[in-house]
mmCIF file of the N, C-alpha and C atoms, coordinates in Angstrom:
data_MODEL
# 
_entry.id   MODEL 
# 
loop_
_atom_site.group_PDB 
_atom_site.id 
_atom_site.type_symbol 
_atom_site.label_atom_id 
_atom_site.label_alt_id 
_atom_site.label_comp_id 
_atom_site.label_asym_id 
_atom_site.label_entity_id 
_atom_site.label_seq_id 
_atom_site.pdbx_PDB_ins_code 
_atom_site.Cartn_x 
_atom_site.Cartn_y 
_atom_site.Cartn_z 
_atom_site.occupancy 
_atom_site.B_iso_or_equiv 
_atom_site.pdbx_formal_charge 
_atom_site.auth_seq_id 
_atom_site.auth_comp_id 
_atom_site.auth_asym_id 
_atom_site.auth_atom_id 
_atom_site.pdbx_PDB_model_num 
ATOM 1   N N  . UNK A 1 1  ? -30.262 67.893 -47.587 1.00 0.00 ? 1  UNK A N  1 
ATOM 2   C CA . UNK A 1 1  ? -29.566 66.785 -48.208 1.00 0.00 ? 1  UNK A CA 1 
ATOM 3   C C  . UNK A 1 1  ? -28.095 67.147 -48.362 1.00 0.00 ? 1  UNK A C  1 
ATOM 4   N N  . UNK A 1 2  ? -27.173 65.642 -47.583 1.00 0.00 ? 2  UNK A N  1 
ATOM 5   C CA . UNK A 1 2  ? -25.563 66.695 -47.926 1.00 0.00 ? 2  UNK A CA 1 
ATOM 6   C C  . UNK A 1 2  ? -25.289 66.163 -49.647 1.00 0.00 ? 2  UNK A C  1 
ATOM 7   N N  . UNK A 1 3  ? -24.610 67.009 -49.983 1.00 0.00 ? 3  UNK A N  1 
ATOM 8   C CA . UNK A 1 3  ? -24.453 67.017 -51.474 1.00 0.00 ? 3  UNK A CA 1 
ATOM 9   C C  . UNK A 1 3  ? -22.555 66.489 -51.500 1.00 0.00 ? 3  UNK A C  1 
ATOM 10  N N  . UNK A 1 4  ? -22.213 65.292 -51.916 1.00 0.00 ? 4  UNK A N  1 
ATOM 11  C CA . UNK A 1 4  ? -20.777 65.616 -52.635 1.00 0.00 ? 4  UNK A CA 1 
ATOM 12  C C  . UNK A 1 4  ? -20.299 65.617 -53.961 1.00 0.00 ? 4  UNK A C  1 
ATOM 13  N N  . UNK A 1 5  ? -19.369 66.687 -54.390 1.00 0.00 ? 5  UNK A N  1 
ATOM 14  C CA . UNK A 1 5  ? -19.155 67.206 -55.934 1.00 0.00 ? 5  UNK A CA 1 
ATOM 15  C C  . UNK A 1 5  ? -17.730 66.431 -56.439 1.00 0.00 ? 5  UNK A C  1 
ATOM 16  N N  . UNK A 1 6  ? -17.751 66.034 -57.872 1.00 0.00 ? 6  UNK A N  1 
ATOM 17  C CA . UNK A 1 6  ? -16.878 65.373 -58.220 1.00 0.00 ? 6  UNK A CA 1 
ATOM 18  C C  . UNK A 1 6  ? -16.579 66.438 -59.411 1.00 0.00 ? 6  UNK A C  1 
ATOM 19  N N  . UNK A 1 7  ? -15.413 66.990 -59.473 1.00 0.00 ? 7  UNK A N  1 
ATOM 20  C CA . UNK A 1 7  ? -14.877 67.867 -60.094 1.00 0.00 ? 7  UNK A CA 1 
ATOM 21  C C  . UNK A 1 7  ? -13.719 67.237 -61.148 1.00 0.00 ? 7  UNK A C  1 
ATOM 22  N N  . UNK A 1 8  ? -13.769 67.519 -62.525 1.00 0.00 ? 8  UNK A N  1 
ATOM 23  C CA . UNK A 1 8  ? -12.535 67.744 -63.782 1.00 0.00 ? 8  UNK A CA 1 
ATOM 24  C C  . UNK A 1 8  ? -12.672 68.487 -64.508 1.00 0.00 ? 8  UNK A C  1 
ATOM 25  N N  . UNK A 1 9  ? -12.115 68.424 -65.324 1.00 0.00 ? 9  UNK A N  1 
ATOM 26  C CA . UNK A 1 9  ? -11.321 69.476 -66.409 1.00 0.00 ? 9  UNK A CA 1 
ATOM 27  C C  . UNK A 1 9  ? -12.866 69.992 -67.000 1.00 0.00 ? 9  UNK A C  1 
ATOM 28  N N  . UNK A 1 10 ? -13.217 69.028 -67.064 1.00 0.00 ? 10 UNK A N  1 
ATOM 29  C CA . UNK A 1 10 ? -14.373 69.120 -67.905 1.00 0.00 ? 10 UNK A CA 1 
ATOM 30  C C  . UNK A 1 10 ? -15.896 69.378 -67.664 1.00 0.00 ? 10 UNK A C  1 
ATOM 31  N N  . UNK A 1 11 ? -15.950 67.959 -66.700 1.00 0.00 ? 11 UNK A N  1 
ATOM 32  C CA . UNK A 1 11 ? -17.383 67.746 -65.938 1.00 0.00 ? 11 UNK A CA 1 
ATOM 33  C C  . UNK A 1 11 ? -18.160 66.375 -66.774 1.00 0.00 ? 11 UNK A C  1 
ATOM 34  N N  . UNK A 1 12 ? -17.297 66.050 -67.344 1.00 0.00 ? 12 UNK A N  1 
ATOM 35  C CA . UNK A 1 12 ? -17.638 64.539 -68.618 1.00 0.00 ? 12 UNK A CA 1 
ATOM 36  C C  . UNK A 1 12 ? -17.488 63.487 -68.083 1.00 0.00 ? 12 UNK A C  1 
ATOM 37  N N  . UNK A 1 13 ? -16.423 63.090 -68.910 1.00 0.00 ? 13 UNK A N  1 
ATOM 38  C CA . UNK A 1 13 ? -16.577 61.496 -68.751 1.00 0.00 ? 13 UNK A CA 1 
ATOM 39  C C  . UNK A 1 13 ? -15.555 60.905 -67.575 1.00 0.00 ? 13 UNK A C  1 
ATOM 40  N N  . UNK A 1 14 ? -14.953 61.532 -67.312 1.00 0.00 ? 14 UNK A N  1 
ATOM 41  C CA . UNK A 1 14 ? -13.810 61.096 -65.969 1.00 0.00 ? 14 UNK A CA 1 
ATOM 42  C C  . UNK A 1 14 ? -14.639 61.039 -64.850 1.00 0.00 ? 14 UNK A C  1 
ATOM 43  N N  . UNK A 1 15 ? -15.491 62.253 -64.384 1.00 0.00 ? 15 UNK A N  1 
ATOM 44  C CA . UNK A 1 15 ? -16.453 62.683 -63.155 1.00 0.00 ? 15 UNK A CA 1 
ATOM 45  C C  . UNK A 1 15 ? -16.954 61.754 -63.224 1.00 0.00 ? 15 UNK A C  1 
ATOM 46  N N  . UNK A 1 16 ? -17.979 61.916 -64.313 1.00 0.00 ? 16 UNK A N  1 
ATOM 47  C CA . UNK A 1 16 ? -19.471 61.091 -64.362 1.00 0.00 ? 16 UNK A CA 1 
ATOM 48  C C  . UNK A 1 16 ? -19.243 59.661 -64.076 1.00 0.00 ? 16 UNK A C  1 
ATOM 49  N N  . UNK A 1 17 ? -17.469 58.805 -64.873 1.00 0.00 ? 17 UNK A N  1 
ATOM 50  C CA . UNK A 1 17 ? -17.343 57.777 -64.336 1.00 0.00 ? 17 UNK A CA 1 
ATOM 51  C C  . UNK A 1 17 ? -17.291 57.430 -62.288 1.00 0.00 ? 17 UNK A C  1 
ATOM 52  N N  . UNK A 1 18 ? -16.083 58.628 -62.278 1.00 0.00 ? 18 UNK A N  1 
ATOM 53  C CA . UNK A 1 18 ? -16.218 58.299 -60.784 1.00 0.00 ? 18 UNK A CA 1 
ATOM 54  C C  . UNK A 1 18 ? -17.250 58.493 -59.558 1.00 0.00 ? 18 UNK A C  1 
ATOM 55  N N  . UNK A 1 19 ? -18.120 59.877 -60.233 1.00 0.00 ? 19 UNK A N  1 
ATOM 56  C CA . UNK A 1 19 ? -19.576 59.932 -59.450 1.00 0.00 ? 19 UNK A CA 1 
ATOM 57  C C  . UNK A 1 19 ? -20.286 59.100 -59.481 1.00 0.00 ? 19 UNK A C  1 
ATOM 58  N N  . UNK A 1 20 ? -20.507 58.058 -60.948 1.00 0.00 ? 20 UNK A N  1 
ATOM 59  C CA . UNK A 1 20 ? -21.051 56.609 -60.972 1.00 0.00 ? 20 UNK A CA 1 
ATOM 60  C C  . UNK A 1 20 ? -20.615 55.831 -59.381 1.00 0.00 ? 20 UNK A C  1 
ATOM 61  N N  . UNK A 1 21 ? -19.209 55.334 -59.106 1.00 0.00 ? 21 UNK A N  1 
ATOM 62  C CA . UNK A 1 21 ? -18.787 54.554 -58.069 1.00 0.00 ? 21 UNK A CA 1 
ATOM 63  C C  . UNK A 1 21 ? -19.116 54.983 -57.362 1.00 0.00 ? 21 UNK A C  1 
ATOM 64  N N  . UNK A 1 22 ? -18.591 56.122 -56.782 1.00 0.00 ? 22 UNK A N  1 
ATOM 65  C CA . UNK A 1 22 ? -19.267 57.075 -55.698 1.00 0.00 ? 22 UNK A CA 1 
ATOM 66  C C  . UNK A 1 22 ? -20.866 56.695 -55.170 1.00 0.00 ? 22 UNK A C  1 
ATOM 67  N N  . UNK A 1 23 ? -21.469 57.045 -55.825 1.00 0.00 ? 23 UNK A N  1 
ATOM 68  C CA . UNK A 1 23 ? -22.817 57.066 -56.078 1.00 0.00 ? 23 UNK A CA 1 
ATOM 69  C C  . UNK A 1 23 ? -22.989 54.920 -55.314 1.00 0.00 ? 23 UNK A C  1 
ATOM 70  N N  . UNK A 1 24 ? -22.576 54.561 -56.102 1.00 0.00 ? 24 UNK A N  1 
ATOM 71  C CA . UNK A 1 24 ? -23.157 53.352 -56.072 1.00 0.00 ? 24 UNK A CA 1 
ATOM 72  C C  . UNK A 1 24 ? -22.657 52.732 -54.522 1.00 0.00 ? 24 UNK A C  1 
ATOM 73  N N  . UNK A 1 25 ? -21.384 53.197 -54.059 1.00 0.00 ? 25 UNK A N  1 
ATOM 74  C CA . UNK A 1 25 ? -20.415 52.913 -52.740 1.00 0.00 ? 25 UNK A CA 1 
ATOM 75  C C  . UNK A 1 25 ? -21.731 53.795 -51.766 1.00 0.00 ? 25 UNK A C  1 
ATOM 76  N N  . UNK A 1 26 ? -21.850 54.583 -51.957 1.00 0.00 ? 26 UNK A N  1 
ATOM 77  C CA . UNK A 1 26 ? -22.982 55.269 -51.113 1.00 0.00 ? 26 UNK A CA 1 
ATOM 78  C C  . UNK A 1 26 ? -24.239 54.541 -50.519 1.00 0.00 ? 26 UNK A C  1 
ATOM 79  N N  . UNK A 1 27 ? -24.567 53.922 -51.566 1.00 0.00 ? 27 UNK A N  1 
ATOM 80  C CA . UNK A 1 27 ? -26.196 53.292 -51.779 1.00 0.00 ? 27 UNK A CA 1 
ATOM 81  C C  . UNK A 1 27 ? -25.782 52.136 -50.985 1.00 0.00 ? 27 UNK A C  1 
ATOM 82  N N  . UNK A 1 28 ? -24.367 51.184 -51.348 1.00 0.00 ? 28 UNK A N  1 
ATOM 83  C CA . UNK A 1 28 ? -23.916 50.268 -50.616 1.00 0.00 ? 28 UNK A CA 1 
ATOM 84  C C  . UNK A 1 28 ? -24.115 50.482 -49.210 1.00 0.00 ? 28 UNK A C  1 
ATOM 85  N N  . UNK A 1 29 ? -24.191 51.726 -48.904 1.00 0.00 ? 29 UNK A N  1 
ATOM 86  C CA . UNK A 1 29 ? -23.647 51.765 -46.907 1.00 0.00 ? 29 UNK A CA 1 
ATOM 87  C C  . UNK A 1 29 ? -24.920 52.541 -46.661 1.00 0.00 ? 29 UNK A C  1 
ATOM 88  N N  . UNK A 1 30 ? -26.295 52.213 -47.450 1.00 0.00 ? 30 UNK A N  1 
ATOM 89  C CA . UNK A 1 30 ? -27.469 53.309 -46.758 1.00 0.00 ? 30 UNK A CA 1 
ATOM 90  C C  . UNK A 1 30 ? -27.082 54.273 -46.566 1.00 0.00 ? 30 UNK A C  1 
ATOM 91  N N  . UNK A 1 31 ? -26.462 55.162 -47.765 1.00 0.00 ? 31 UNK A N  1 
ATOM 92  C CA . UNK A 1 31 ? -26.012 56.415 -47.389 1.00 0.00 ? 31 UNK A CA 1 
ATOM 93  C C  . UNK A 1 31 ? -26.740 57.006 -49.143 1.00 0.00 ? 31 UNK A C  1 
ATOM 94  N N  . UNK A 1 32 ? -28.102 56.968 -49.527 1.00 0.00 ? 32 UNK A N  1 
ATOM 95  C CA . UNK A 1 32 ? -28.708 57.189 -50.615 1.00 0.00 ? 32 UNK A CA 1 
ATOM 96  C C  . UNK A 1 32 ? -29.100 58.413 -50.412 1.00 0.00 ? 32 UNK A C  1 
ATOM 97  N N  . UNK A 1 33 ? -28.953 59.125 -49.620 1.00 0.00 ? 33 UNK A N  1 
ATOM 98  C CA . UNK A 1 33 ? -29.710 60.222 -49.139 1.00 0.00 ? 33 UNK A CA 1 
ATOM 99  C C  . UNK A 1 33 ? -28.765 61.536 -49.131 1.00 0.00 ? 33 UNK A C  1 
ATOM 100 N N  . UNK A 1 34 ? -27.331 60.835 -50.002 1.00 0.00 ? 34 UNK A N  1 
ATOM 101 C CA . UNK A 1 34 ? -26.023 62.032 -50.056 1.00 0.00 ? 34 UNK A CA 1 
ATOM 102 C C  . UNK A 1 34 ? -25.872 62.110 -51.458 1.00 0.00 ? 34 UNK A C  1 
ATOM 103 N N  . UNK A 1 35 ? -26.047 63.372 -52.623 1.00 0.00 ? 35 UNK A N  1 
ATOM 104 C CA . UNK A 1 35 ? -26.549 63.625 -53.442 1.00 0.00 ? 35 UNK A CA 1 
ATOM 105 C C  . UNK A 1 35 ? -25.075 63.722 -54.307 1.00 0.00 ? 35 UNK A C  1 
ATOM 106 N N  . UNK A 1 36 ? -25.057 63.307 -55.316 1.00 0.00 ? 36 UNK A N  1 
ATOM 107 C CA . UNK A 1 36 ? -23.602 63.221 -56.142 1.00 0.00 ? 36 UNK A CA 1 
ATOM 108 C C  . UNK A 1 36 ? -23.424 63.853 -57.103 1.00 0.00 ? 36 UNK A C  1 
ATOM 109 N N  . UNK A 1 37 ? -22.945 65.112 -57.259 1.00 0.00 ? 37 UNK A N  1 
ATOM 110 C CA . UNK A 1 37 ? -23.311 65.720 -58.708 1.00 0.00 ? 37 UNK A CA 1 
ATOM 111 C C  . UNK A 1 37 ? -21.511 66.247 -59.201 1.00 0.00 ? 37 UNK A C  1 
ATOM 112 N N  . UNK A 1 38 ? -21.843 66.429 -60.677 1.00 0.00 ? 38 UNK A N  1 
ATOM 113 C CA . UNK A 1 38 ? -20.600 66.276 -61.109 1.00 0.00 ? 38 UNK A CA 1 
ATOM 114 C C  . UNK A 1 38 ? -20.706 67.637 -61.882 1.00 0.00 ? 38 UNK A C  1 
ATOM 115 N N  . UNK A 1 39 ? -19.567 68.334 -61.746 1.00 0.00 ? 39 UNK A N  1 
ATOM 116 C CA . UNK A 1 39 ? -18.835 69.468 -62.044 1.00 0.00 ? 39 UNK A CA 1 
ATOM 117 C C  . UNK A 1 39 ? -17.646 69.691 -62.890 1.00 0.00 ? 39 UNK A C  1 
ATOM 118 N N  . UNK A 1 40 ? -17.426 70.956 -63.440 1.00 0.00 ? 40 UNK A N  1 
ATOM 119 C CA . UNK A 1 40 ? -16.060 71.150 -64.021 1.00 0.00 ? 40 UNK A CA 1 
ATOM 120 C C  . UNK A 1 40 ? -15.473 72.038 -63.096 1.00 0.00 ? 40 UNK A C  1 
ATOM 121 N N  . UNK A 1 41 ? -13.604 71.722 -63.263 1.00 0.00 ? 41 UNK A N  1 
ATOM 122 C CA . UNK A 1 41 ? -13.320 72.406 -61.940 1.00 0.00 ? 41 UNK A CA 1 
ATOM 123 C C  . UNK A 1 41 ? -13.778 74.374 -61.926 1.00 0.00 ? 41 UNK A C  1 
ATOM 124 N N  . UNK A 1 42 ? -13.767 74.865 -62.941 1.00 0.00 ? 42 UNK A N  1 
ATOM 125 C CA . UNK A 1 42 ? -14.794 76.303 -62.988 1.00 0.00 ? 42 UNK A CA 1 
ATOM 126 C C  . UNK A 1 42 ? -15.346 76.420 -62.109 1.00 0.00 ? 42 UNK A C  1 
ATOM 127 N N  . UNK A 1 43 ? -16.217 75.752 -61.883 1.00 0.00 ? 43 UNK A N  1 
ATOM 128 C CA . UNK A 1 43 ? -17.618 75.497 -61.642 1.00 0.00 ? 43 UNK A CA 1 
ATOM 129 C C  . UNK A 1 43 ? -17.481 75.413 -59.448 1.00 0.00 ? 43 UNK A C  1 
ATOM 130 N N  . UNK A 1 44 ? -16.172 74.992 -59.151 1.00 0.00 ? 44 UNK A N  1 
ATOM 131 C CA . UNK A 1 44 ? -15.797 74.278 -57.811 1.00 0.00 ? 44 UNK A CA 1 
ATOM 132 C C  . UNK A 1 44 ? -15.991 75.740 -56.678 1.00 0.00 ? 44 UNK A C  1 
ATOM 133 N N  . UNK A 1 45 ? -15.614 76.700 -57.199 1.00 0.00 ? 45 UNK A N  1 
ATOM 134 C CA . UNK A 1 45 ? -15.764 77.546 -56.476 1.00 0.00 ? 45 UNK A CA 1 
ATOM 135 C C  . UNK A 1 45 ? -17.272 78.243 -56.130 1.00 0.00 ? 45 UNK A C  1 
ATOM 136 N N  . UNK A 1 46 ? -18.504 77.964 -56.802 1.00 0.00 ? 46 UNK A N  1 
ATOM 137 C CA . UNK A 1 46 ? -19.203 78.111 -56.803 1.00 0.00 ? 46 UNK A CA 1 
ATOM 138 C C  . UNK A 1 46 ? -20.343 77.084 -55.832 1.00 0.00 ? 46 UNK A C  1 
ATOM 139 N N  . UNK A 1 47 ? -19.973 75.569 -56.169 1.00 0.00 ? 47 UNK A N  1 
ATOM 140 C CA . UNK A 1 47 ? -20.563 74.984 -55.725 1.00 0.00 ? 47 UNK A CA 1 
ATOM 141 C C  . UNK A 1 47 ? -19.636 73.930 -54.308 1.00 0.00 ? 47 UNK A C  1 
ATOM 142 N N  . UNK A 1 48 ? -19.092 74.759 -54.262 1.00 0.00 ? 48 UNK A N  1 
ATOM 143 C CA . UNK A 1 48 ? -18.349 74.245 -52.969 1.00 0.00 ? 48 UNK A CA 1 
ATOM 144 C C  . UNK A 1 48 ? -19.089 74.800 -51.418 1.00 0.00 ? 48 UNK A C  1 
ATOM 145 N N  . UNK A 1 49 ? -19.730 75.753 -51.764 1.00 0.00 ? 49 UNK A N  1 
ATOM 146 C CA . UNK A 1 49 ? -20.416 76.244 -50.855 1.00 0.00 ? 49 UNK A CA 1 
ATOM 147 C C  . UNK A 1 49 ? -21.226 75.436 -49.910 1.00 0.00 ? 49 UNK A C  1 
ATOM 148 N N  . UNK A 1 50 ? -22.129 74.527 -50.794 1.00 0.00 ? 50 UNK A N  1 
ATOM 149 C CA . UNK A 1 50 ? -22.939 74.631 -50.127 1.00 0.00 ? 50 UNK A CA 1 
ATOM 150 C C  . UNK A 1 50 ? -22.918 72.938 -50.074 1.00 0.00 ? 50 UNK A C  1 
ATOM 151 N N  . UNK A 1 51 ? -21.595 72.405 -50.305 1.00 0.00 ? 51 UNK A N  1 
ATOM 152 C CA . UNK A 1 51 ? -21.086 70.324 -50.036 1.00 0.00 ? 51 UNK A CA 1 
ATOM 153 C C  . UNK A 1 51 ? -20.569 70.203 -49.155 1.00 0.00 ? 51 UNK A C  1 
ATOM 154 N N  . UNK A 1 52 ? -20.889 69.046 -48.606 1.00 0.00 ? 52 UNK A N  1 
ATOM 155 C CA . UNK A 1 52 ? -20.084 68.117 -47.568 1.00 0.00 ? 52 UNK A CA 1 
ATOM 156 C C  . UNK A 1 52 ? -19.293 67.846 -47.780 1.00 0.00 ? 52 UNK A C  1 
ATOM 157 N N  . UNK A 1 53 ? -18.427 67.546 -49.263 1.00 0.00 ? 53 UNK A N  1 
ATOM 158 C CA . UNK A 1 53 ? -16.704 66.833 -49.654 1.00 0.00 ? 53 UNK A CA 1 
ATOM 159 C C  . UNK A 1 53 ? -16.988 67.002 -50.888 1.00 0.00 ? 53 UNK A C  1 
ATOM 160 N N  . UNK A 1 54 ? -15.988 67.003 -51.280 1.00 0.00 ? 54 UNK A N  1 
ATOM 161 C CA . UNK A 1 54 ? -15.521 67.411 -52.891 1.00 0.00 ? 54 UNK A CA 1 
ATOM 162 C C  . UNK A 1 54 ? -14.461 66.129 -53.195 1.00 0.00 ? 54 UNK A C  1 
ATOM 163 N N  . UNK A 1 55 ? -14.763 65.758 -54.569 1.00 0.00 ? 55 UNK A N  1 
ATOM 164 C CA . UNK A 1 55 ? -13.623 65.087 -55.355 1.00 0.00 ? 55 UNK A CA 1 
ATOM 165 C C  . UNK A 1 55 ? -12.896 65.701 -56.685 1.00 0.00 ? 55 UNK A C  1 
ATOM 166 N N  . UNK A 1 56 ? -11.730 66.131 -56.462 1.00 0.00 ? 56 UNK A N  1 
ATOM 167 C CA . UNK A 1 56 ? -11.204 66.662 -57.777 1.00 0.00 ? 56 UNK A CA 1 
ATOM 168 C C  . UNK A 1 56 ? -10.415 65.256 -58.575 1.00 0.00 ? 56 UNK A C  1 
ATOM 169 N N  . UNK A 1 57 ? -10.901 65.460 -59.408 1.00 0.00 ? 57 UNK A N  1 
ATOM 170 C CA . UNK A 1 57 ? -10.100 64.596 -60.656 1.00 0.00 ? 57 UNK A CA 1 
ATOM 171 C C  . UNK A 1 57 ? -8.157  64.471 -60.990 1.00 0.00 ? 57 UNK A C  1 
ATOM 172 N N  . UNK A 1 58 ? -8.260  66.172 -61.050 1.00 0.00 ? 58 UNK A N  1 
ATOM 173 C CA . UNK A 1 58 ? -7.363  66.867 -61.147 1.00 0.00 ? 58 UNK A CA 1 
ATOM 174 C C  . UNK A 1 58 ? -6.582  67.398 -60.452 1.00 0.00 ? 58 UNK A C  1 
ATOM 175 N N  . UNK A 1 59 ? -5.190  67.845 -60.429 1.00 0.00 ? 59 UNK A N  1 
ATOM 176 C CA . UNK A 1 59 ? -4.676  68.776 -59.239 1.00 0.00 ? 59 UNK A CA 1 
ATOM 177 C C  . UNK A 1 59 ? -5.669  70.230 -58.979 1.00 0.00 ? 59 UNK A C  1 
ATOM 178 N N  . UNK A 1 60 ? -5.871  70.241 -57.410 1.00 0.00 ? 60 UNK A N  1 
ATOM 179 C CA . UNK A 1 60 ? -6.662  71.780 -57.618 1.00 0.00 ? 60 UNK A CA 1 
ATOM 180 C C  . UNK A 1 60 ? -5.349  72.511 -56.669 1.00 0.00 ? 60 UNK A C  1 
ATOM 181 N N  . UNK A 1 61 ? -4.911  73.947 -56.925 1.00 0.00 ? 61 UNK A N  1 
ATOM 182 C CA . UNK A 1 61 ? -4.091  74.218 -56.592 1.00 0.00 ? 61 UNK A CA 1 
ATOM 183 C C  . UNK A 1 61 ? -4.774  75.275 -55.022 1.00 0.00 ? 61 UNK A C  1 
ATOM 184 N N  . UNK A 1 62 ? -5.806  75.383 -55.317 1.00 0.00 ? 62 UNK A N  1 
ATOM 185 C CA . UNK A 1 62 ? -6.570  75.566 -54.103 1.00 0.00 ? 62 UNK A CA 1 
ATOM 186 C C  . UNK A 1 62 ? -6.964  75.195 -52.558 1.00 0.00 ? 62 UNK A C  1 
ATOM 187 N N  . UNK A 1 63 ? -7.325  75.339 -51.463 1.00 0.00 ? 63 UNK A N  1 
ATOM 188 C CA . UNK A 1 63 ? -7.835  74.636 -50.327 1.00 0.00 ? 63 UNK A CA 1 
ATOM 189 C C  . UNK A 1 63 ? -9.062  74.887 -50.083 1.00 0.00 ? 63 UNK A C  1 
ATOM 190 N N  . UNK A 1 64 ? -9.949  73.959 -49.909 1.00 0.00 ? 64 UNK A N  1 
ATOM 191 C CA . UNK A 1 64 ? -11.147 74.580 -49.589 1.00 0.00 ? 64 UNK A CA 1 
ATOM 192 C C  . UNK A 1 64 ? -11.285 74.014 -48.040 1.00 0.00 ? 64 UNK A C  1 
ATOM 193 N N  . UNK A 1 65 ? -12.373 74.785 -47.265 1.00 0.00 ? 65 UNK A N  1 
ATOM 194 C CA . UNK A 1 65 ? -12.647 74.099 -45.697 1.00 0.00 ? 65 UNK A CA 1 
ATOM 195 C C  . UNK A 1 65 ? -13.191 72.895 -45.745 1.00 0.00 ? 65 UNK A C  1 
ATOM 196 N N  . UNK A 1 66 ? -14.105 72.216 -46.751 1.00 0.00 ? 66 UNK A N  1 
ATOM 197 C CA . UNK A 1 66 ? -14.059 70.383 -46.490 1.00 0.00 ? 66 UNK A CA 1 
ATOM 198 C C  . UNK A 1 66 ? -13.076 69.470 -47.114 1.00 0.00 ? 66 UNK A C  1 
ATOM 199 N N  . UNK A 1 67 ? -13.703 68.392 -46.698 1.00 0.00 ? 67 UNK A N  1 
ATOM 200 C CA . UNK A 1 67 ? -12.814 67.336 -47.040 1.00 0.00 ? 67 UNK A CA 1 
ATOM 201 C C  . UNK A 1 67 ? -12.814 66.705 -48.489 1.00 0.00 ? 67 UNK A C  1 
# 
């Protein structure tokens, strides 16, 4: 299953709002089968591993290899 991560400060209420849209834009295009989970940016280096695309909230001053 590809997984994409929505990353902030926190992992609260900013993410969870935009992993909501996310999530729902997905389901829109038969694309239910791409898993949406929400993170604090901490957390990005860890679970960047193993996603298809990442959303940061925030500036990340980082690059990672997806999109």
């Amino acid at each position: 299953m590809k997984k994409v991560i929505v990353a902030c400060g926190s992992g609260v209420a900013t993410s969870q709002t935009v992993a909501s849209k996310v999530t729902r834009l997905l389901n829109e295009r038969n694309q239910s089968h791409i898993k949406v989970e929400v993170i604090d940016l901490k957390s990005l280096d860890s679970h960047i591993k193993d996603s298809a695309a990442y959303i940061a909230i925030t500036k990340v001053d980082k690059q990672y290899p997806i999109p």
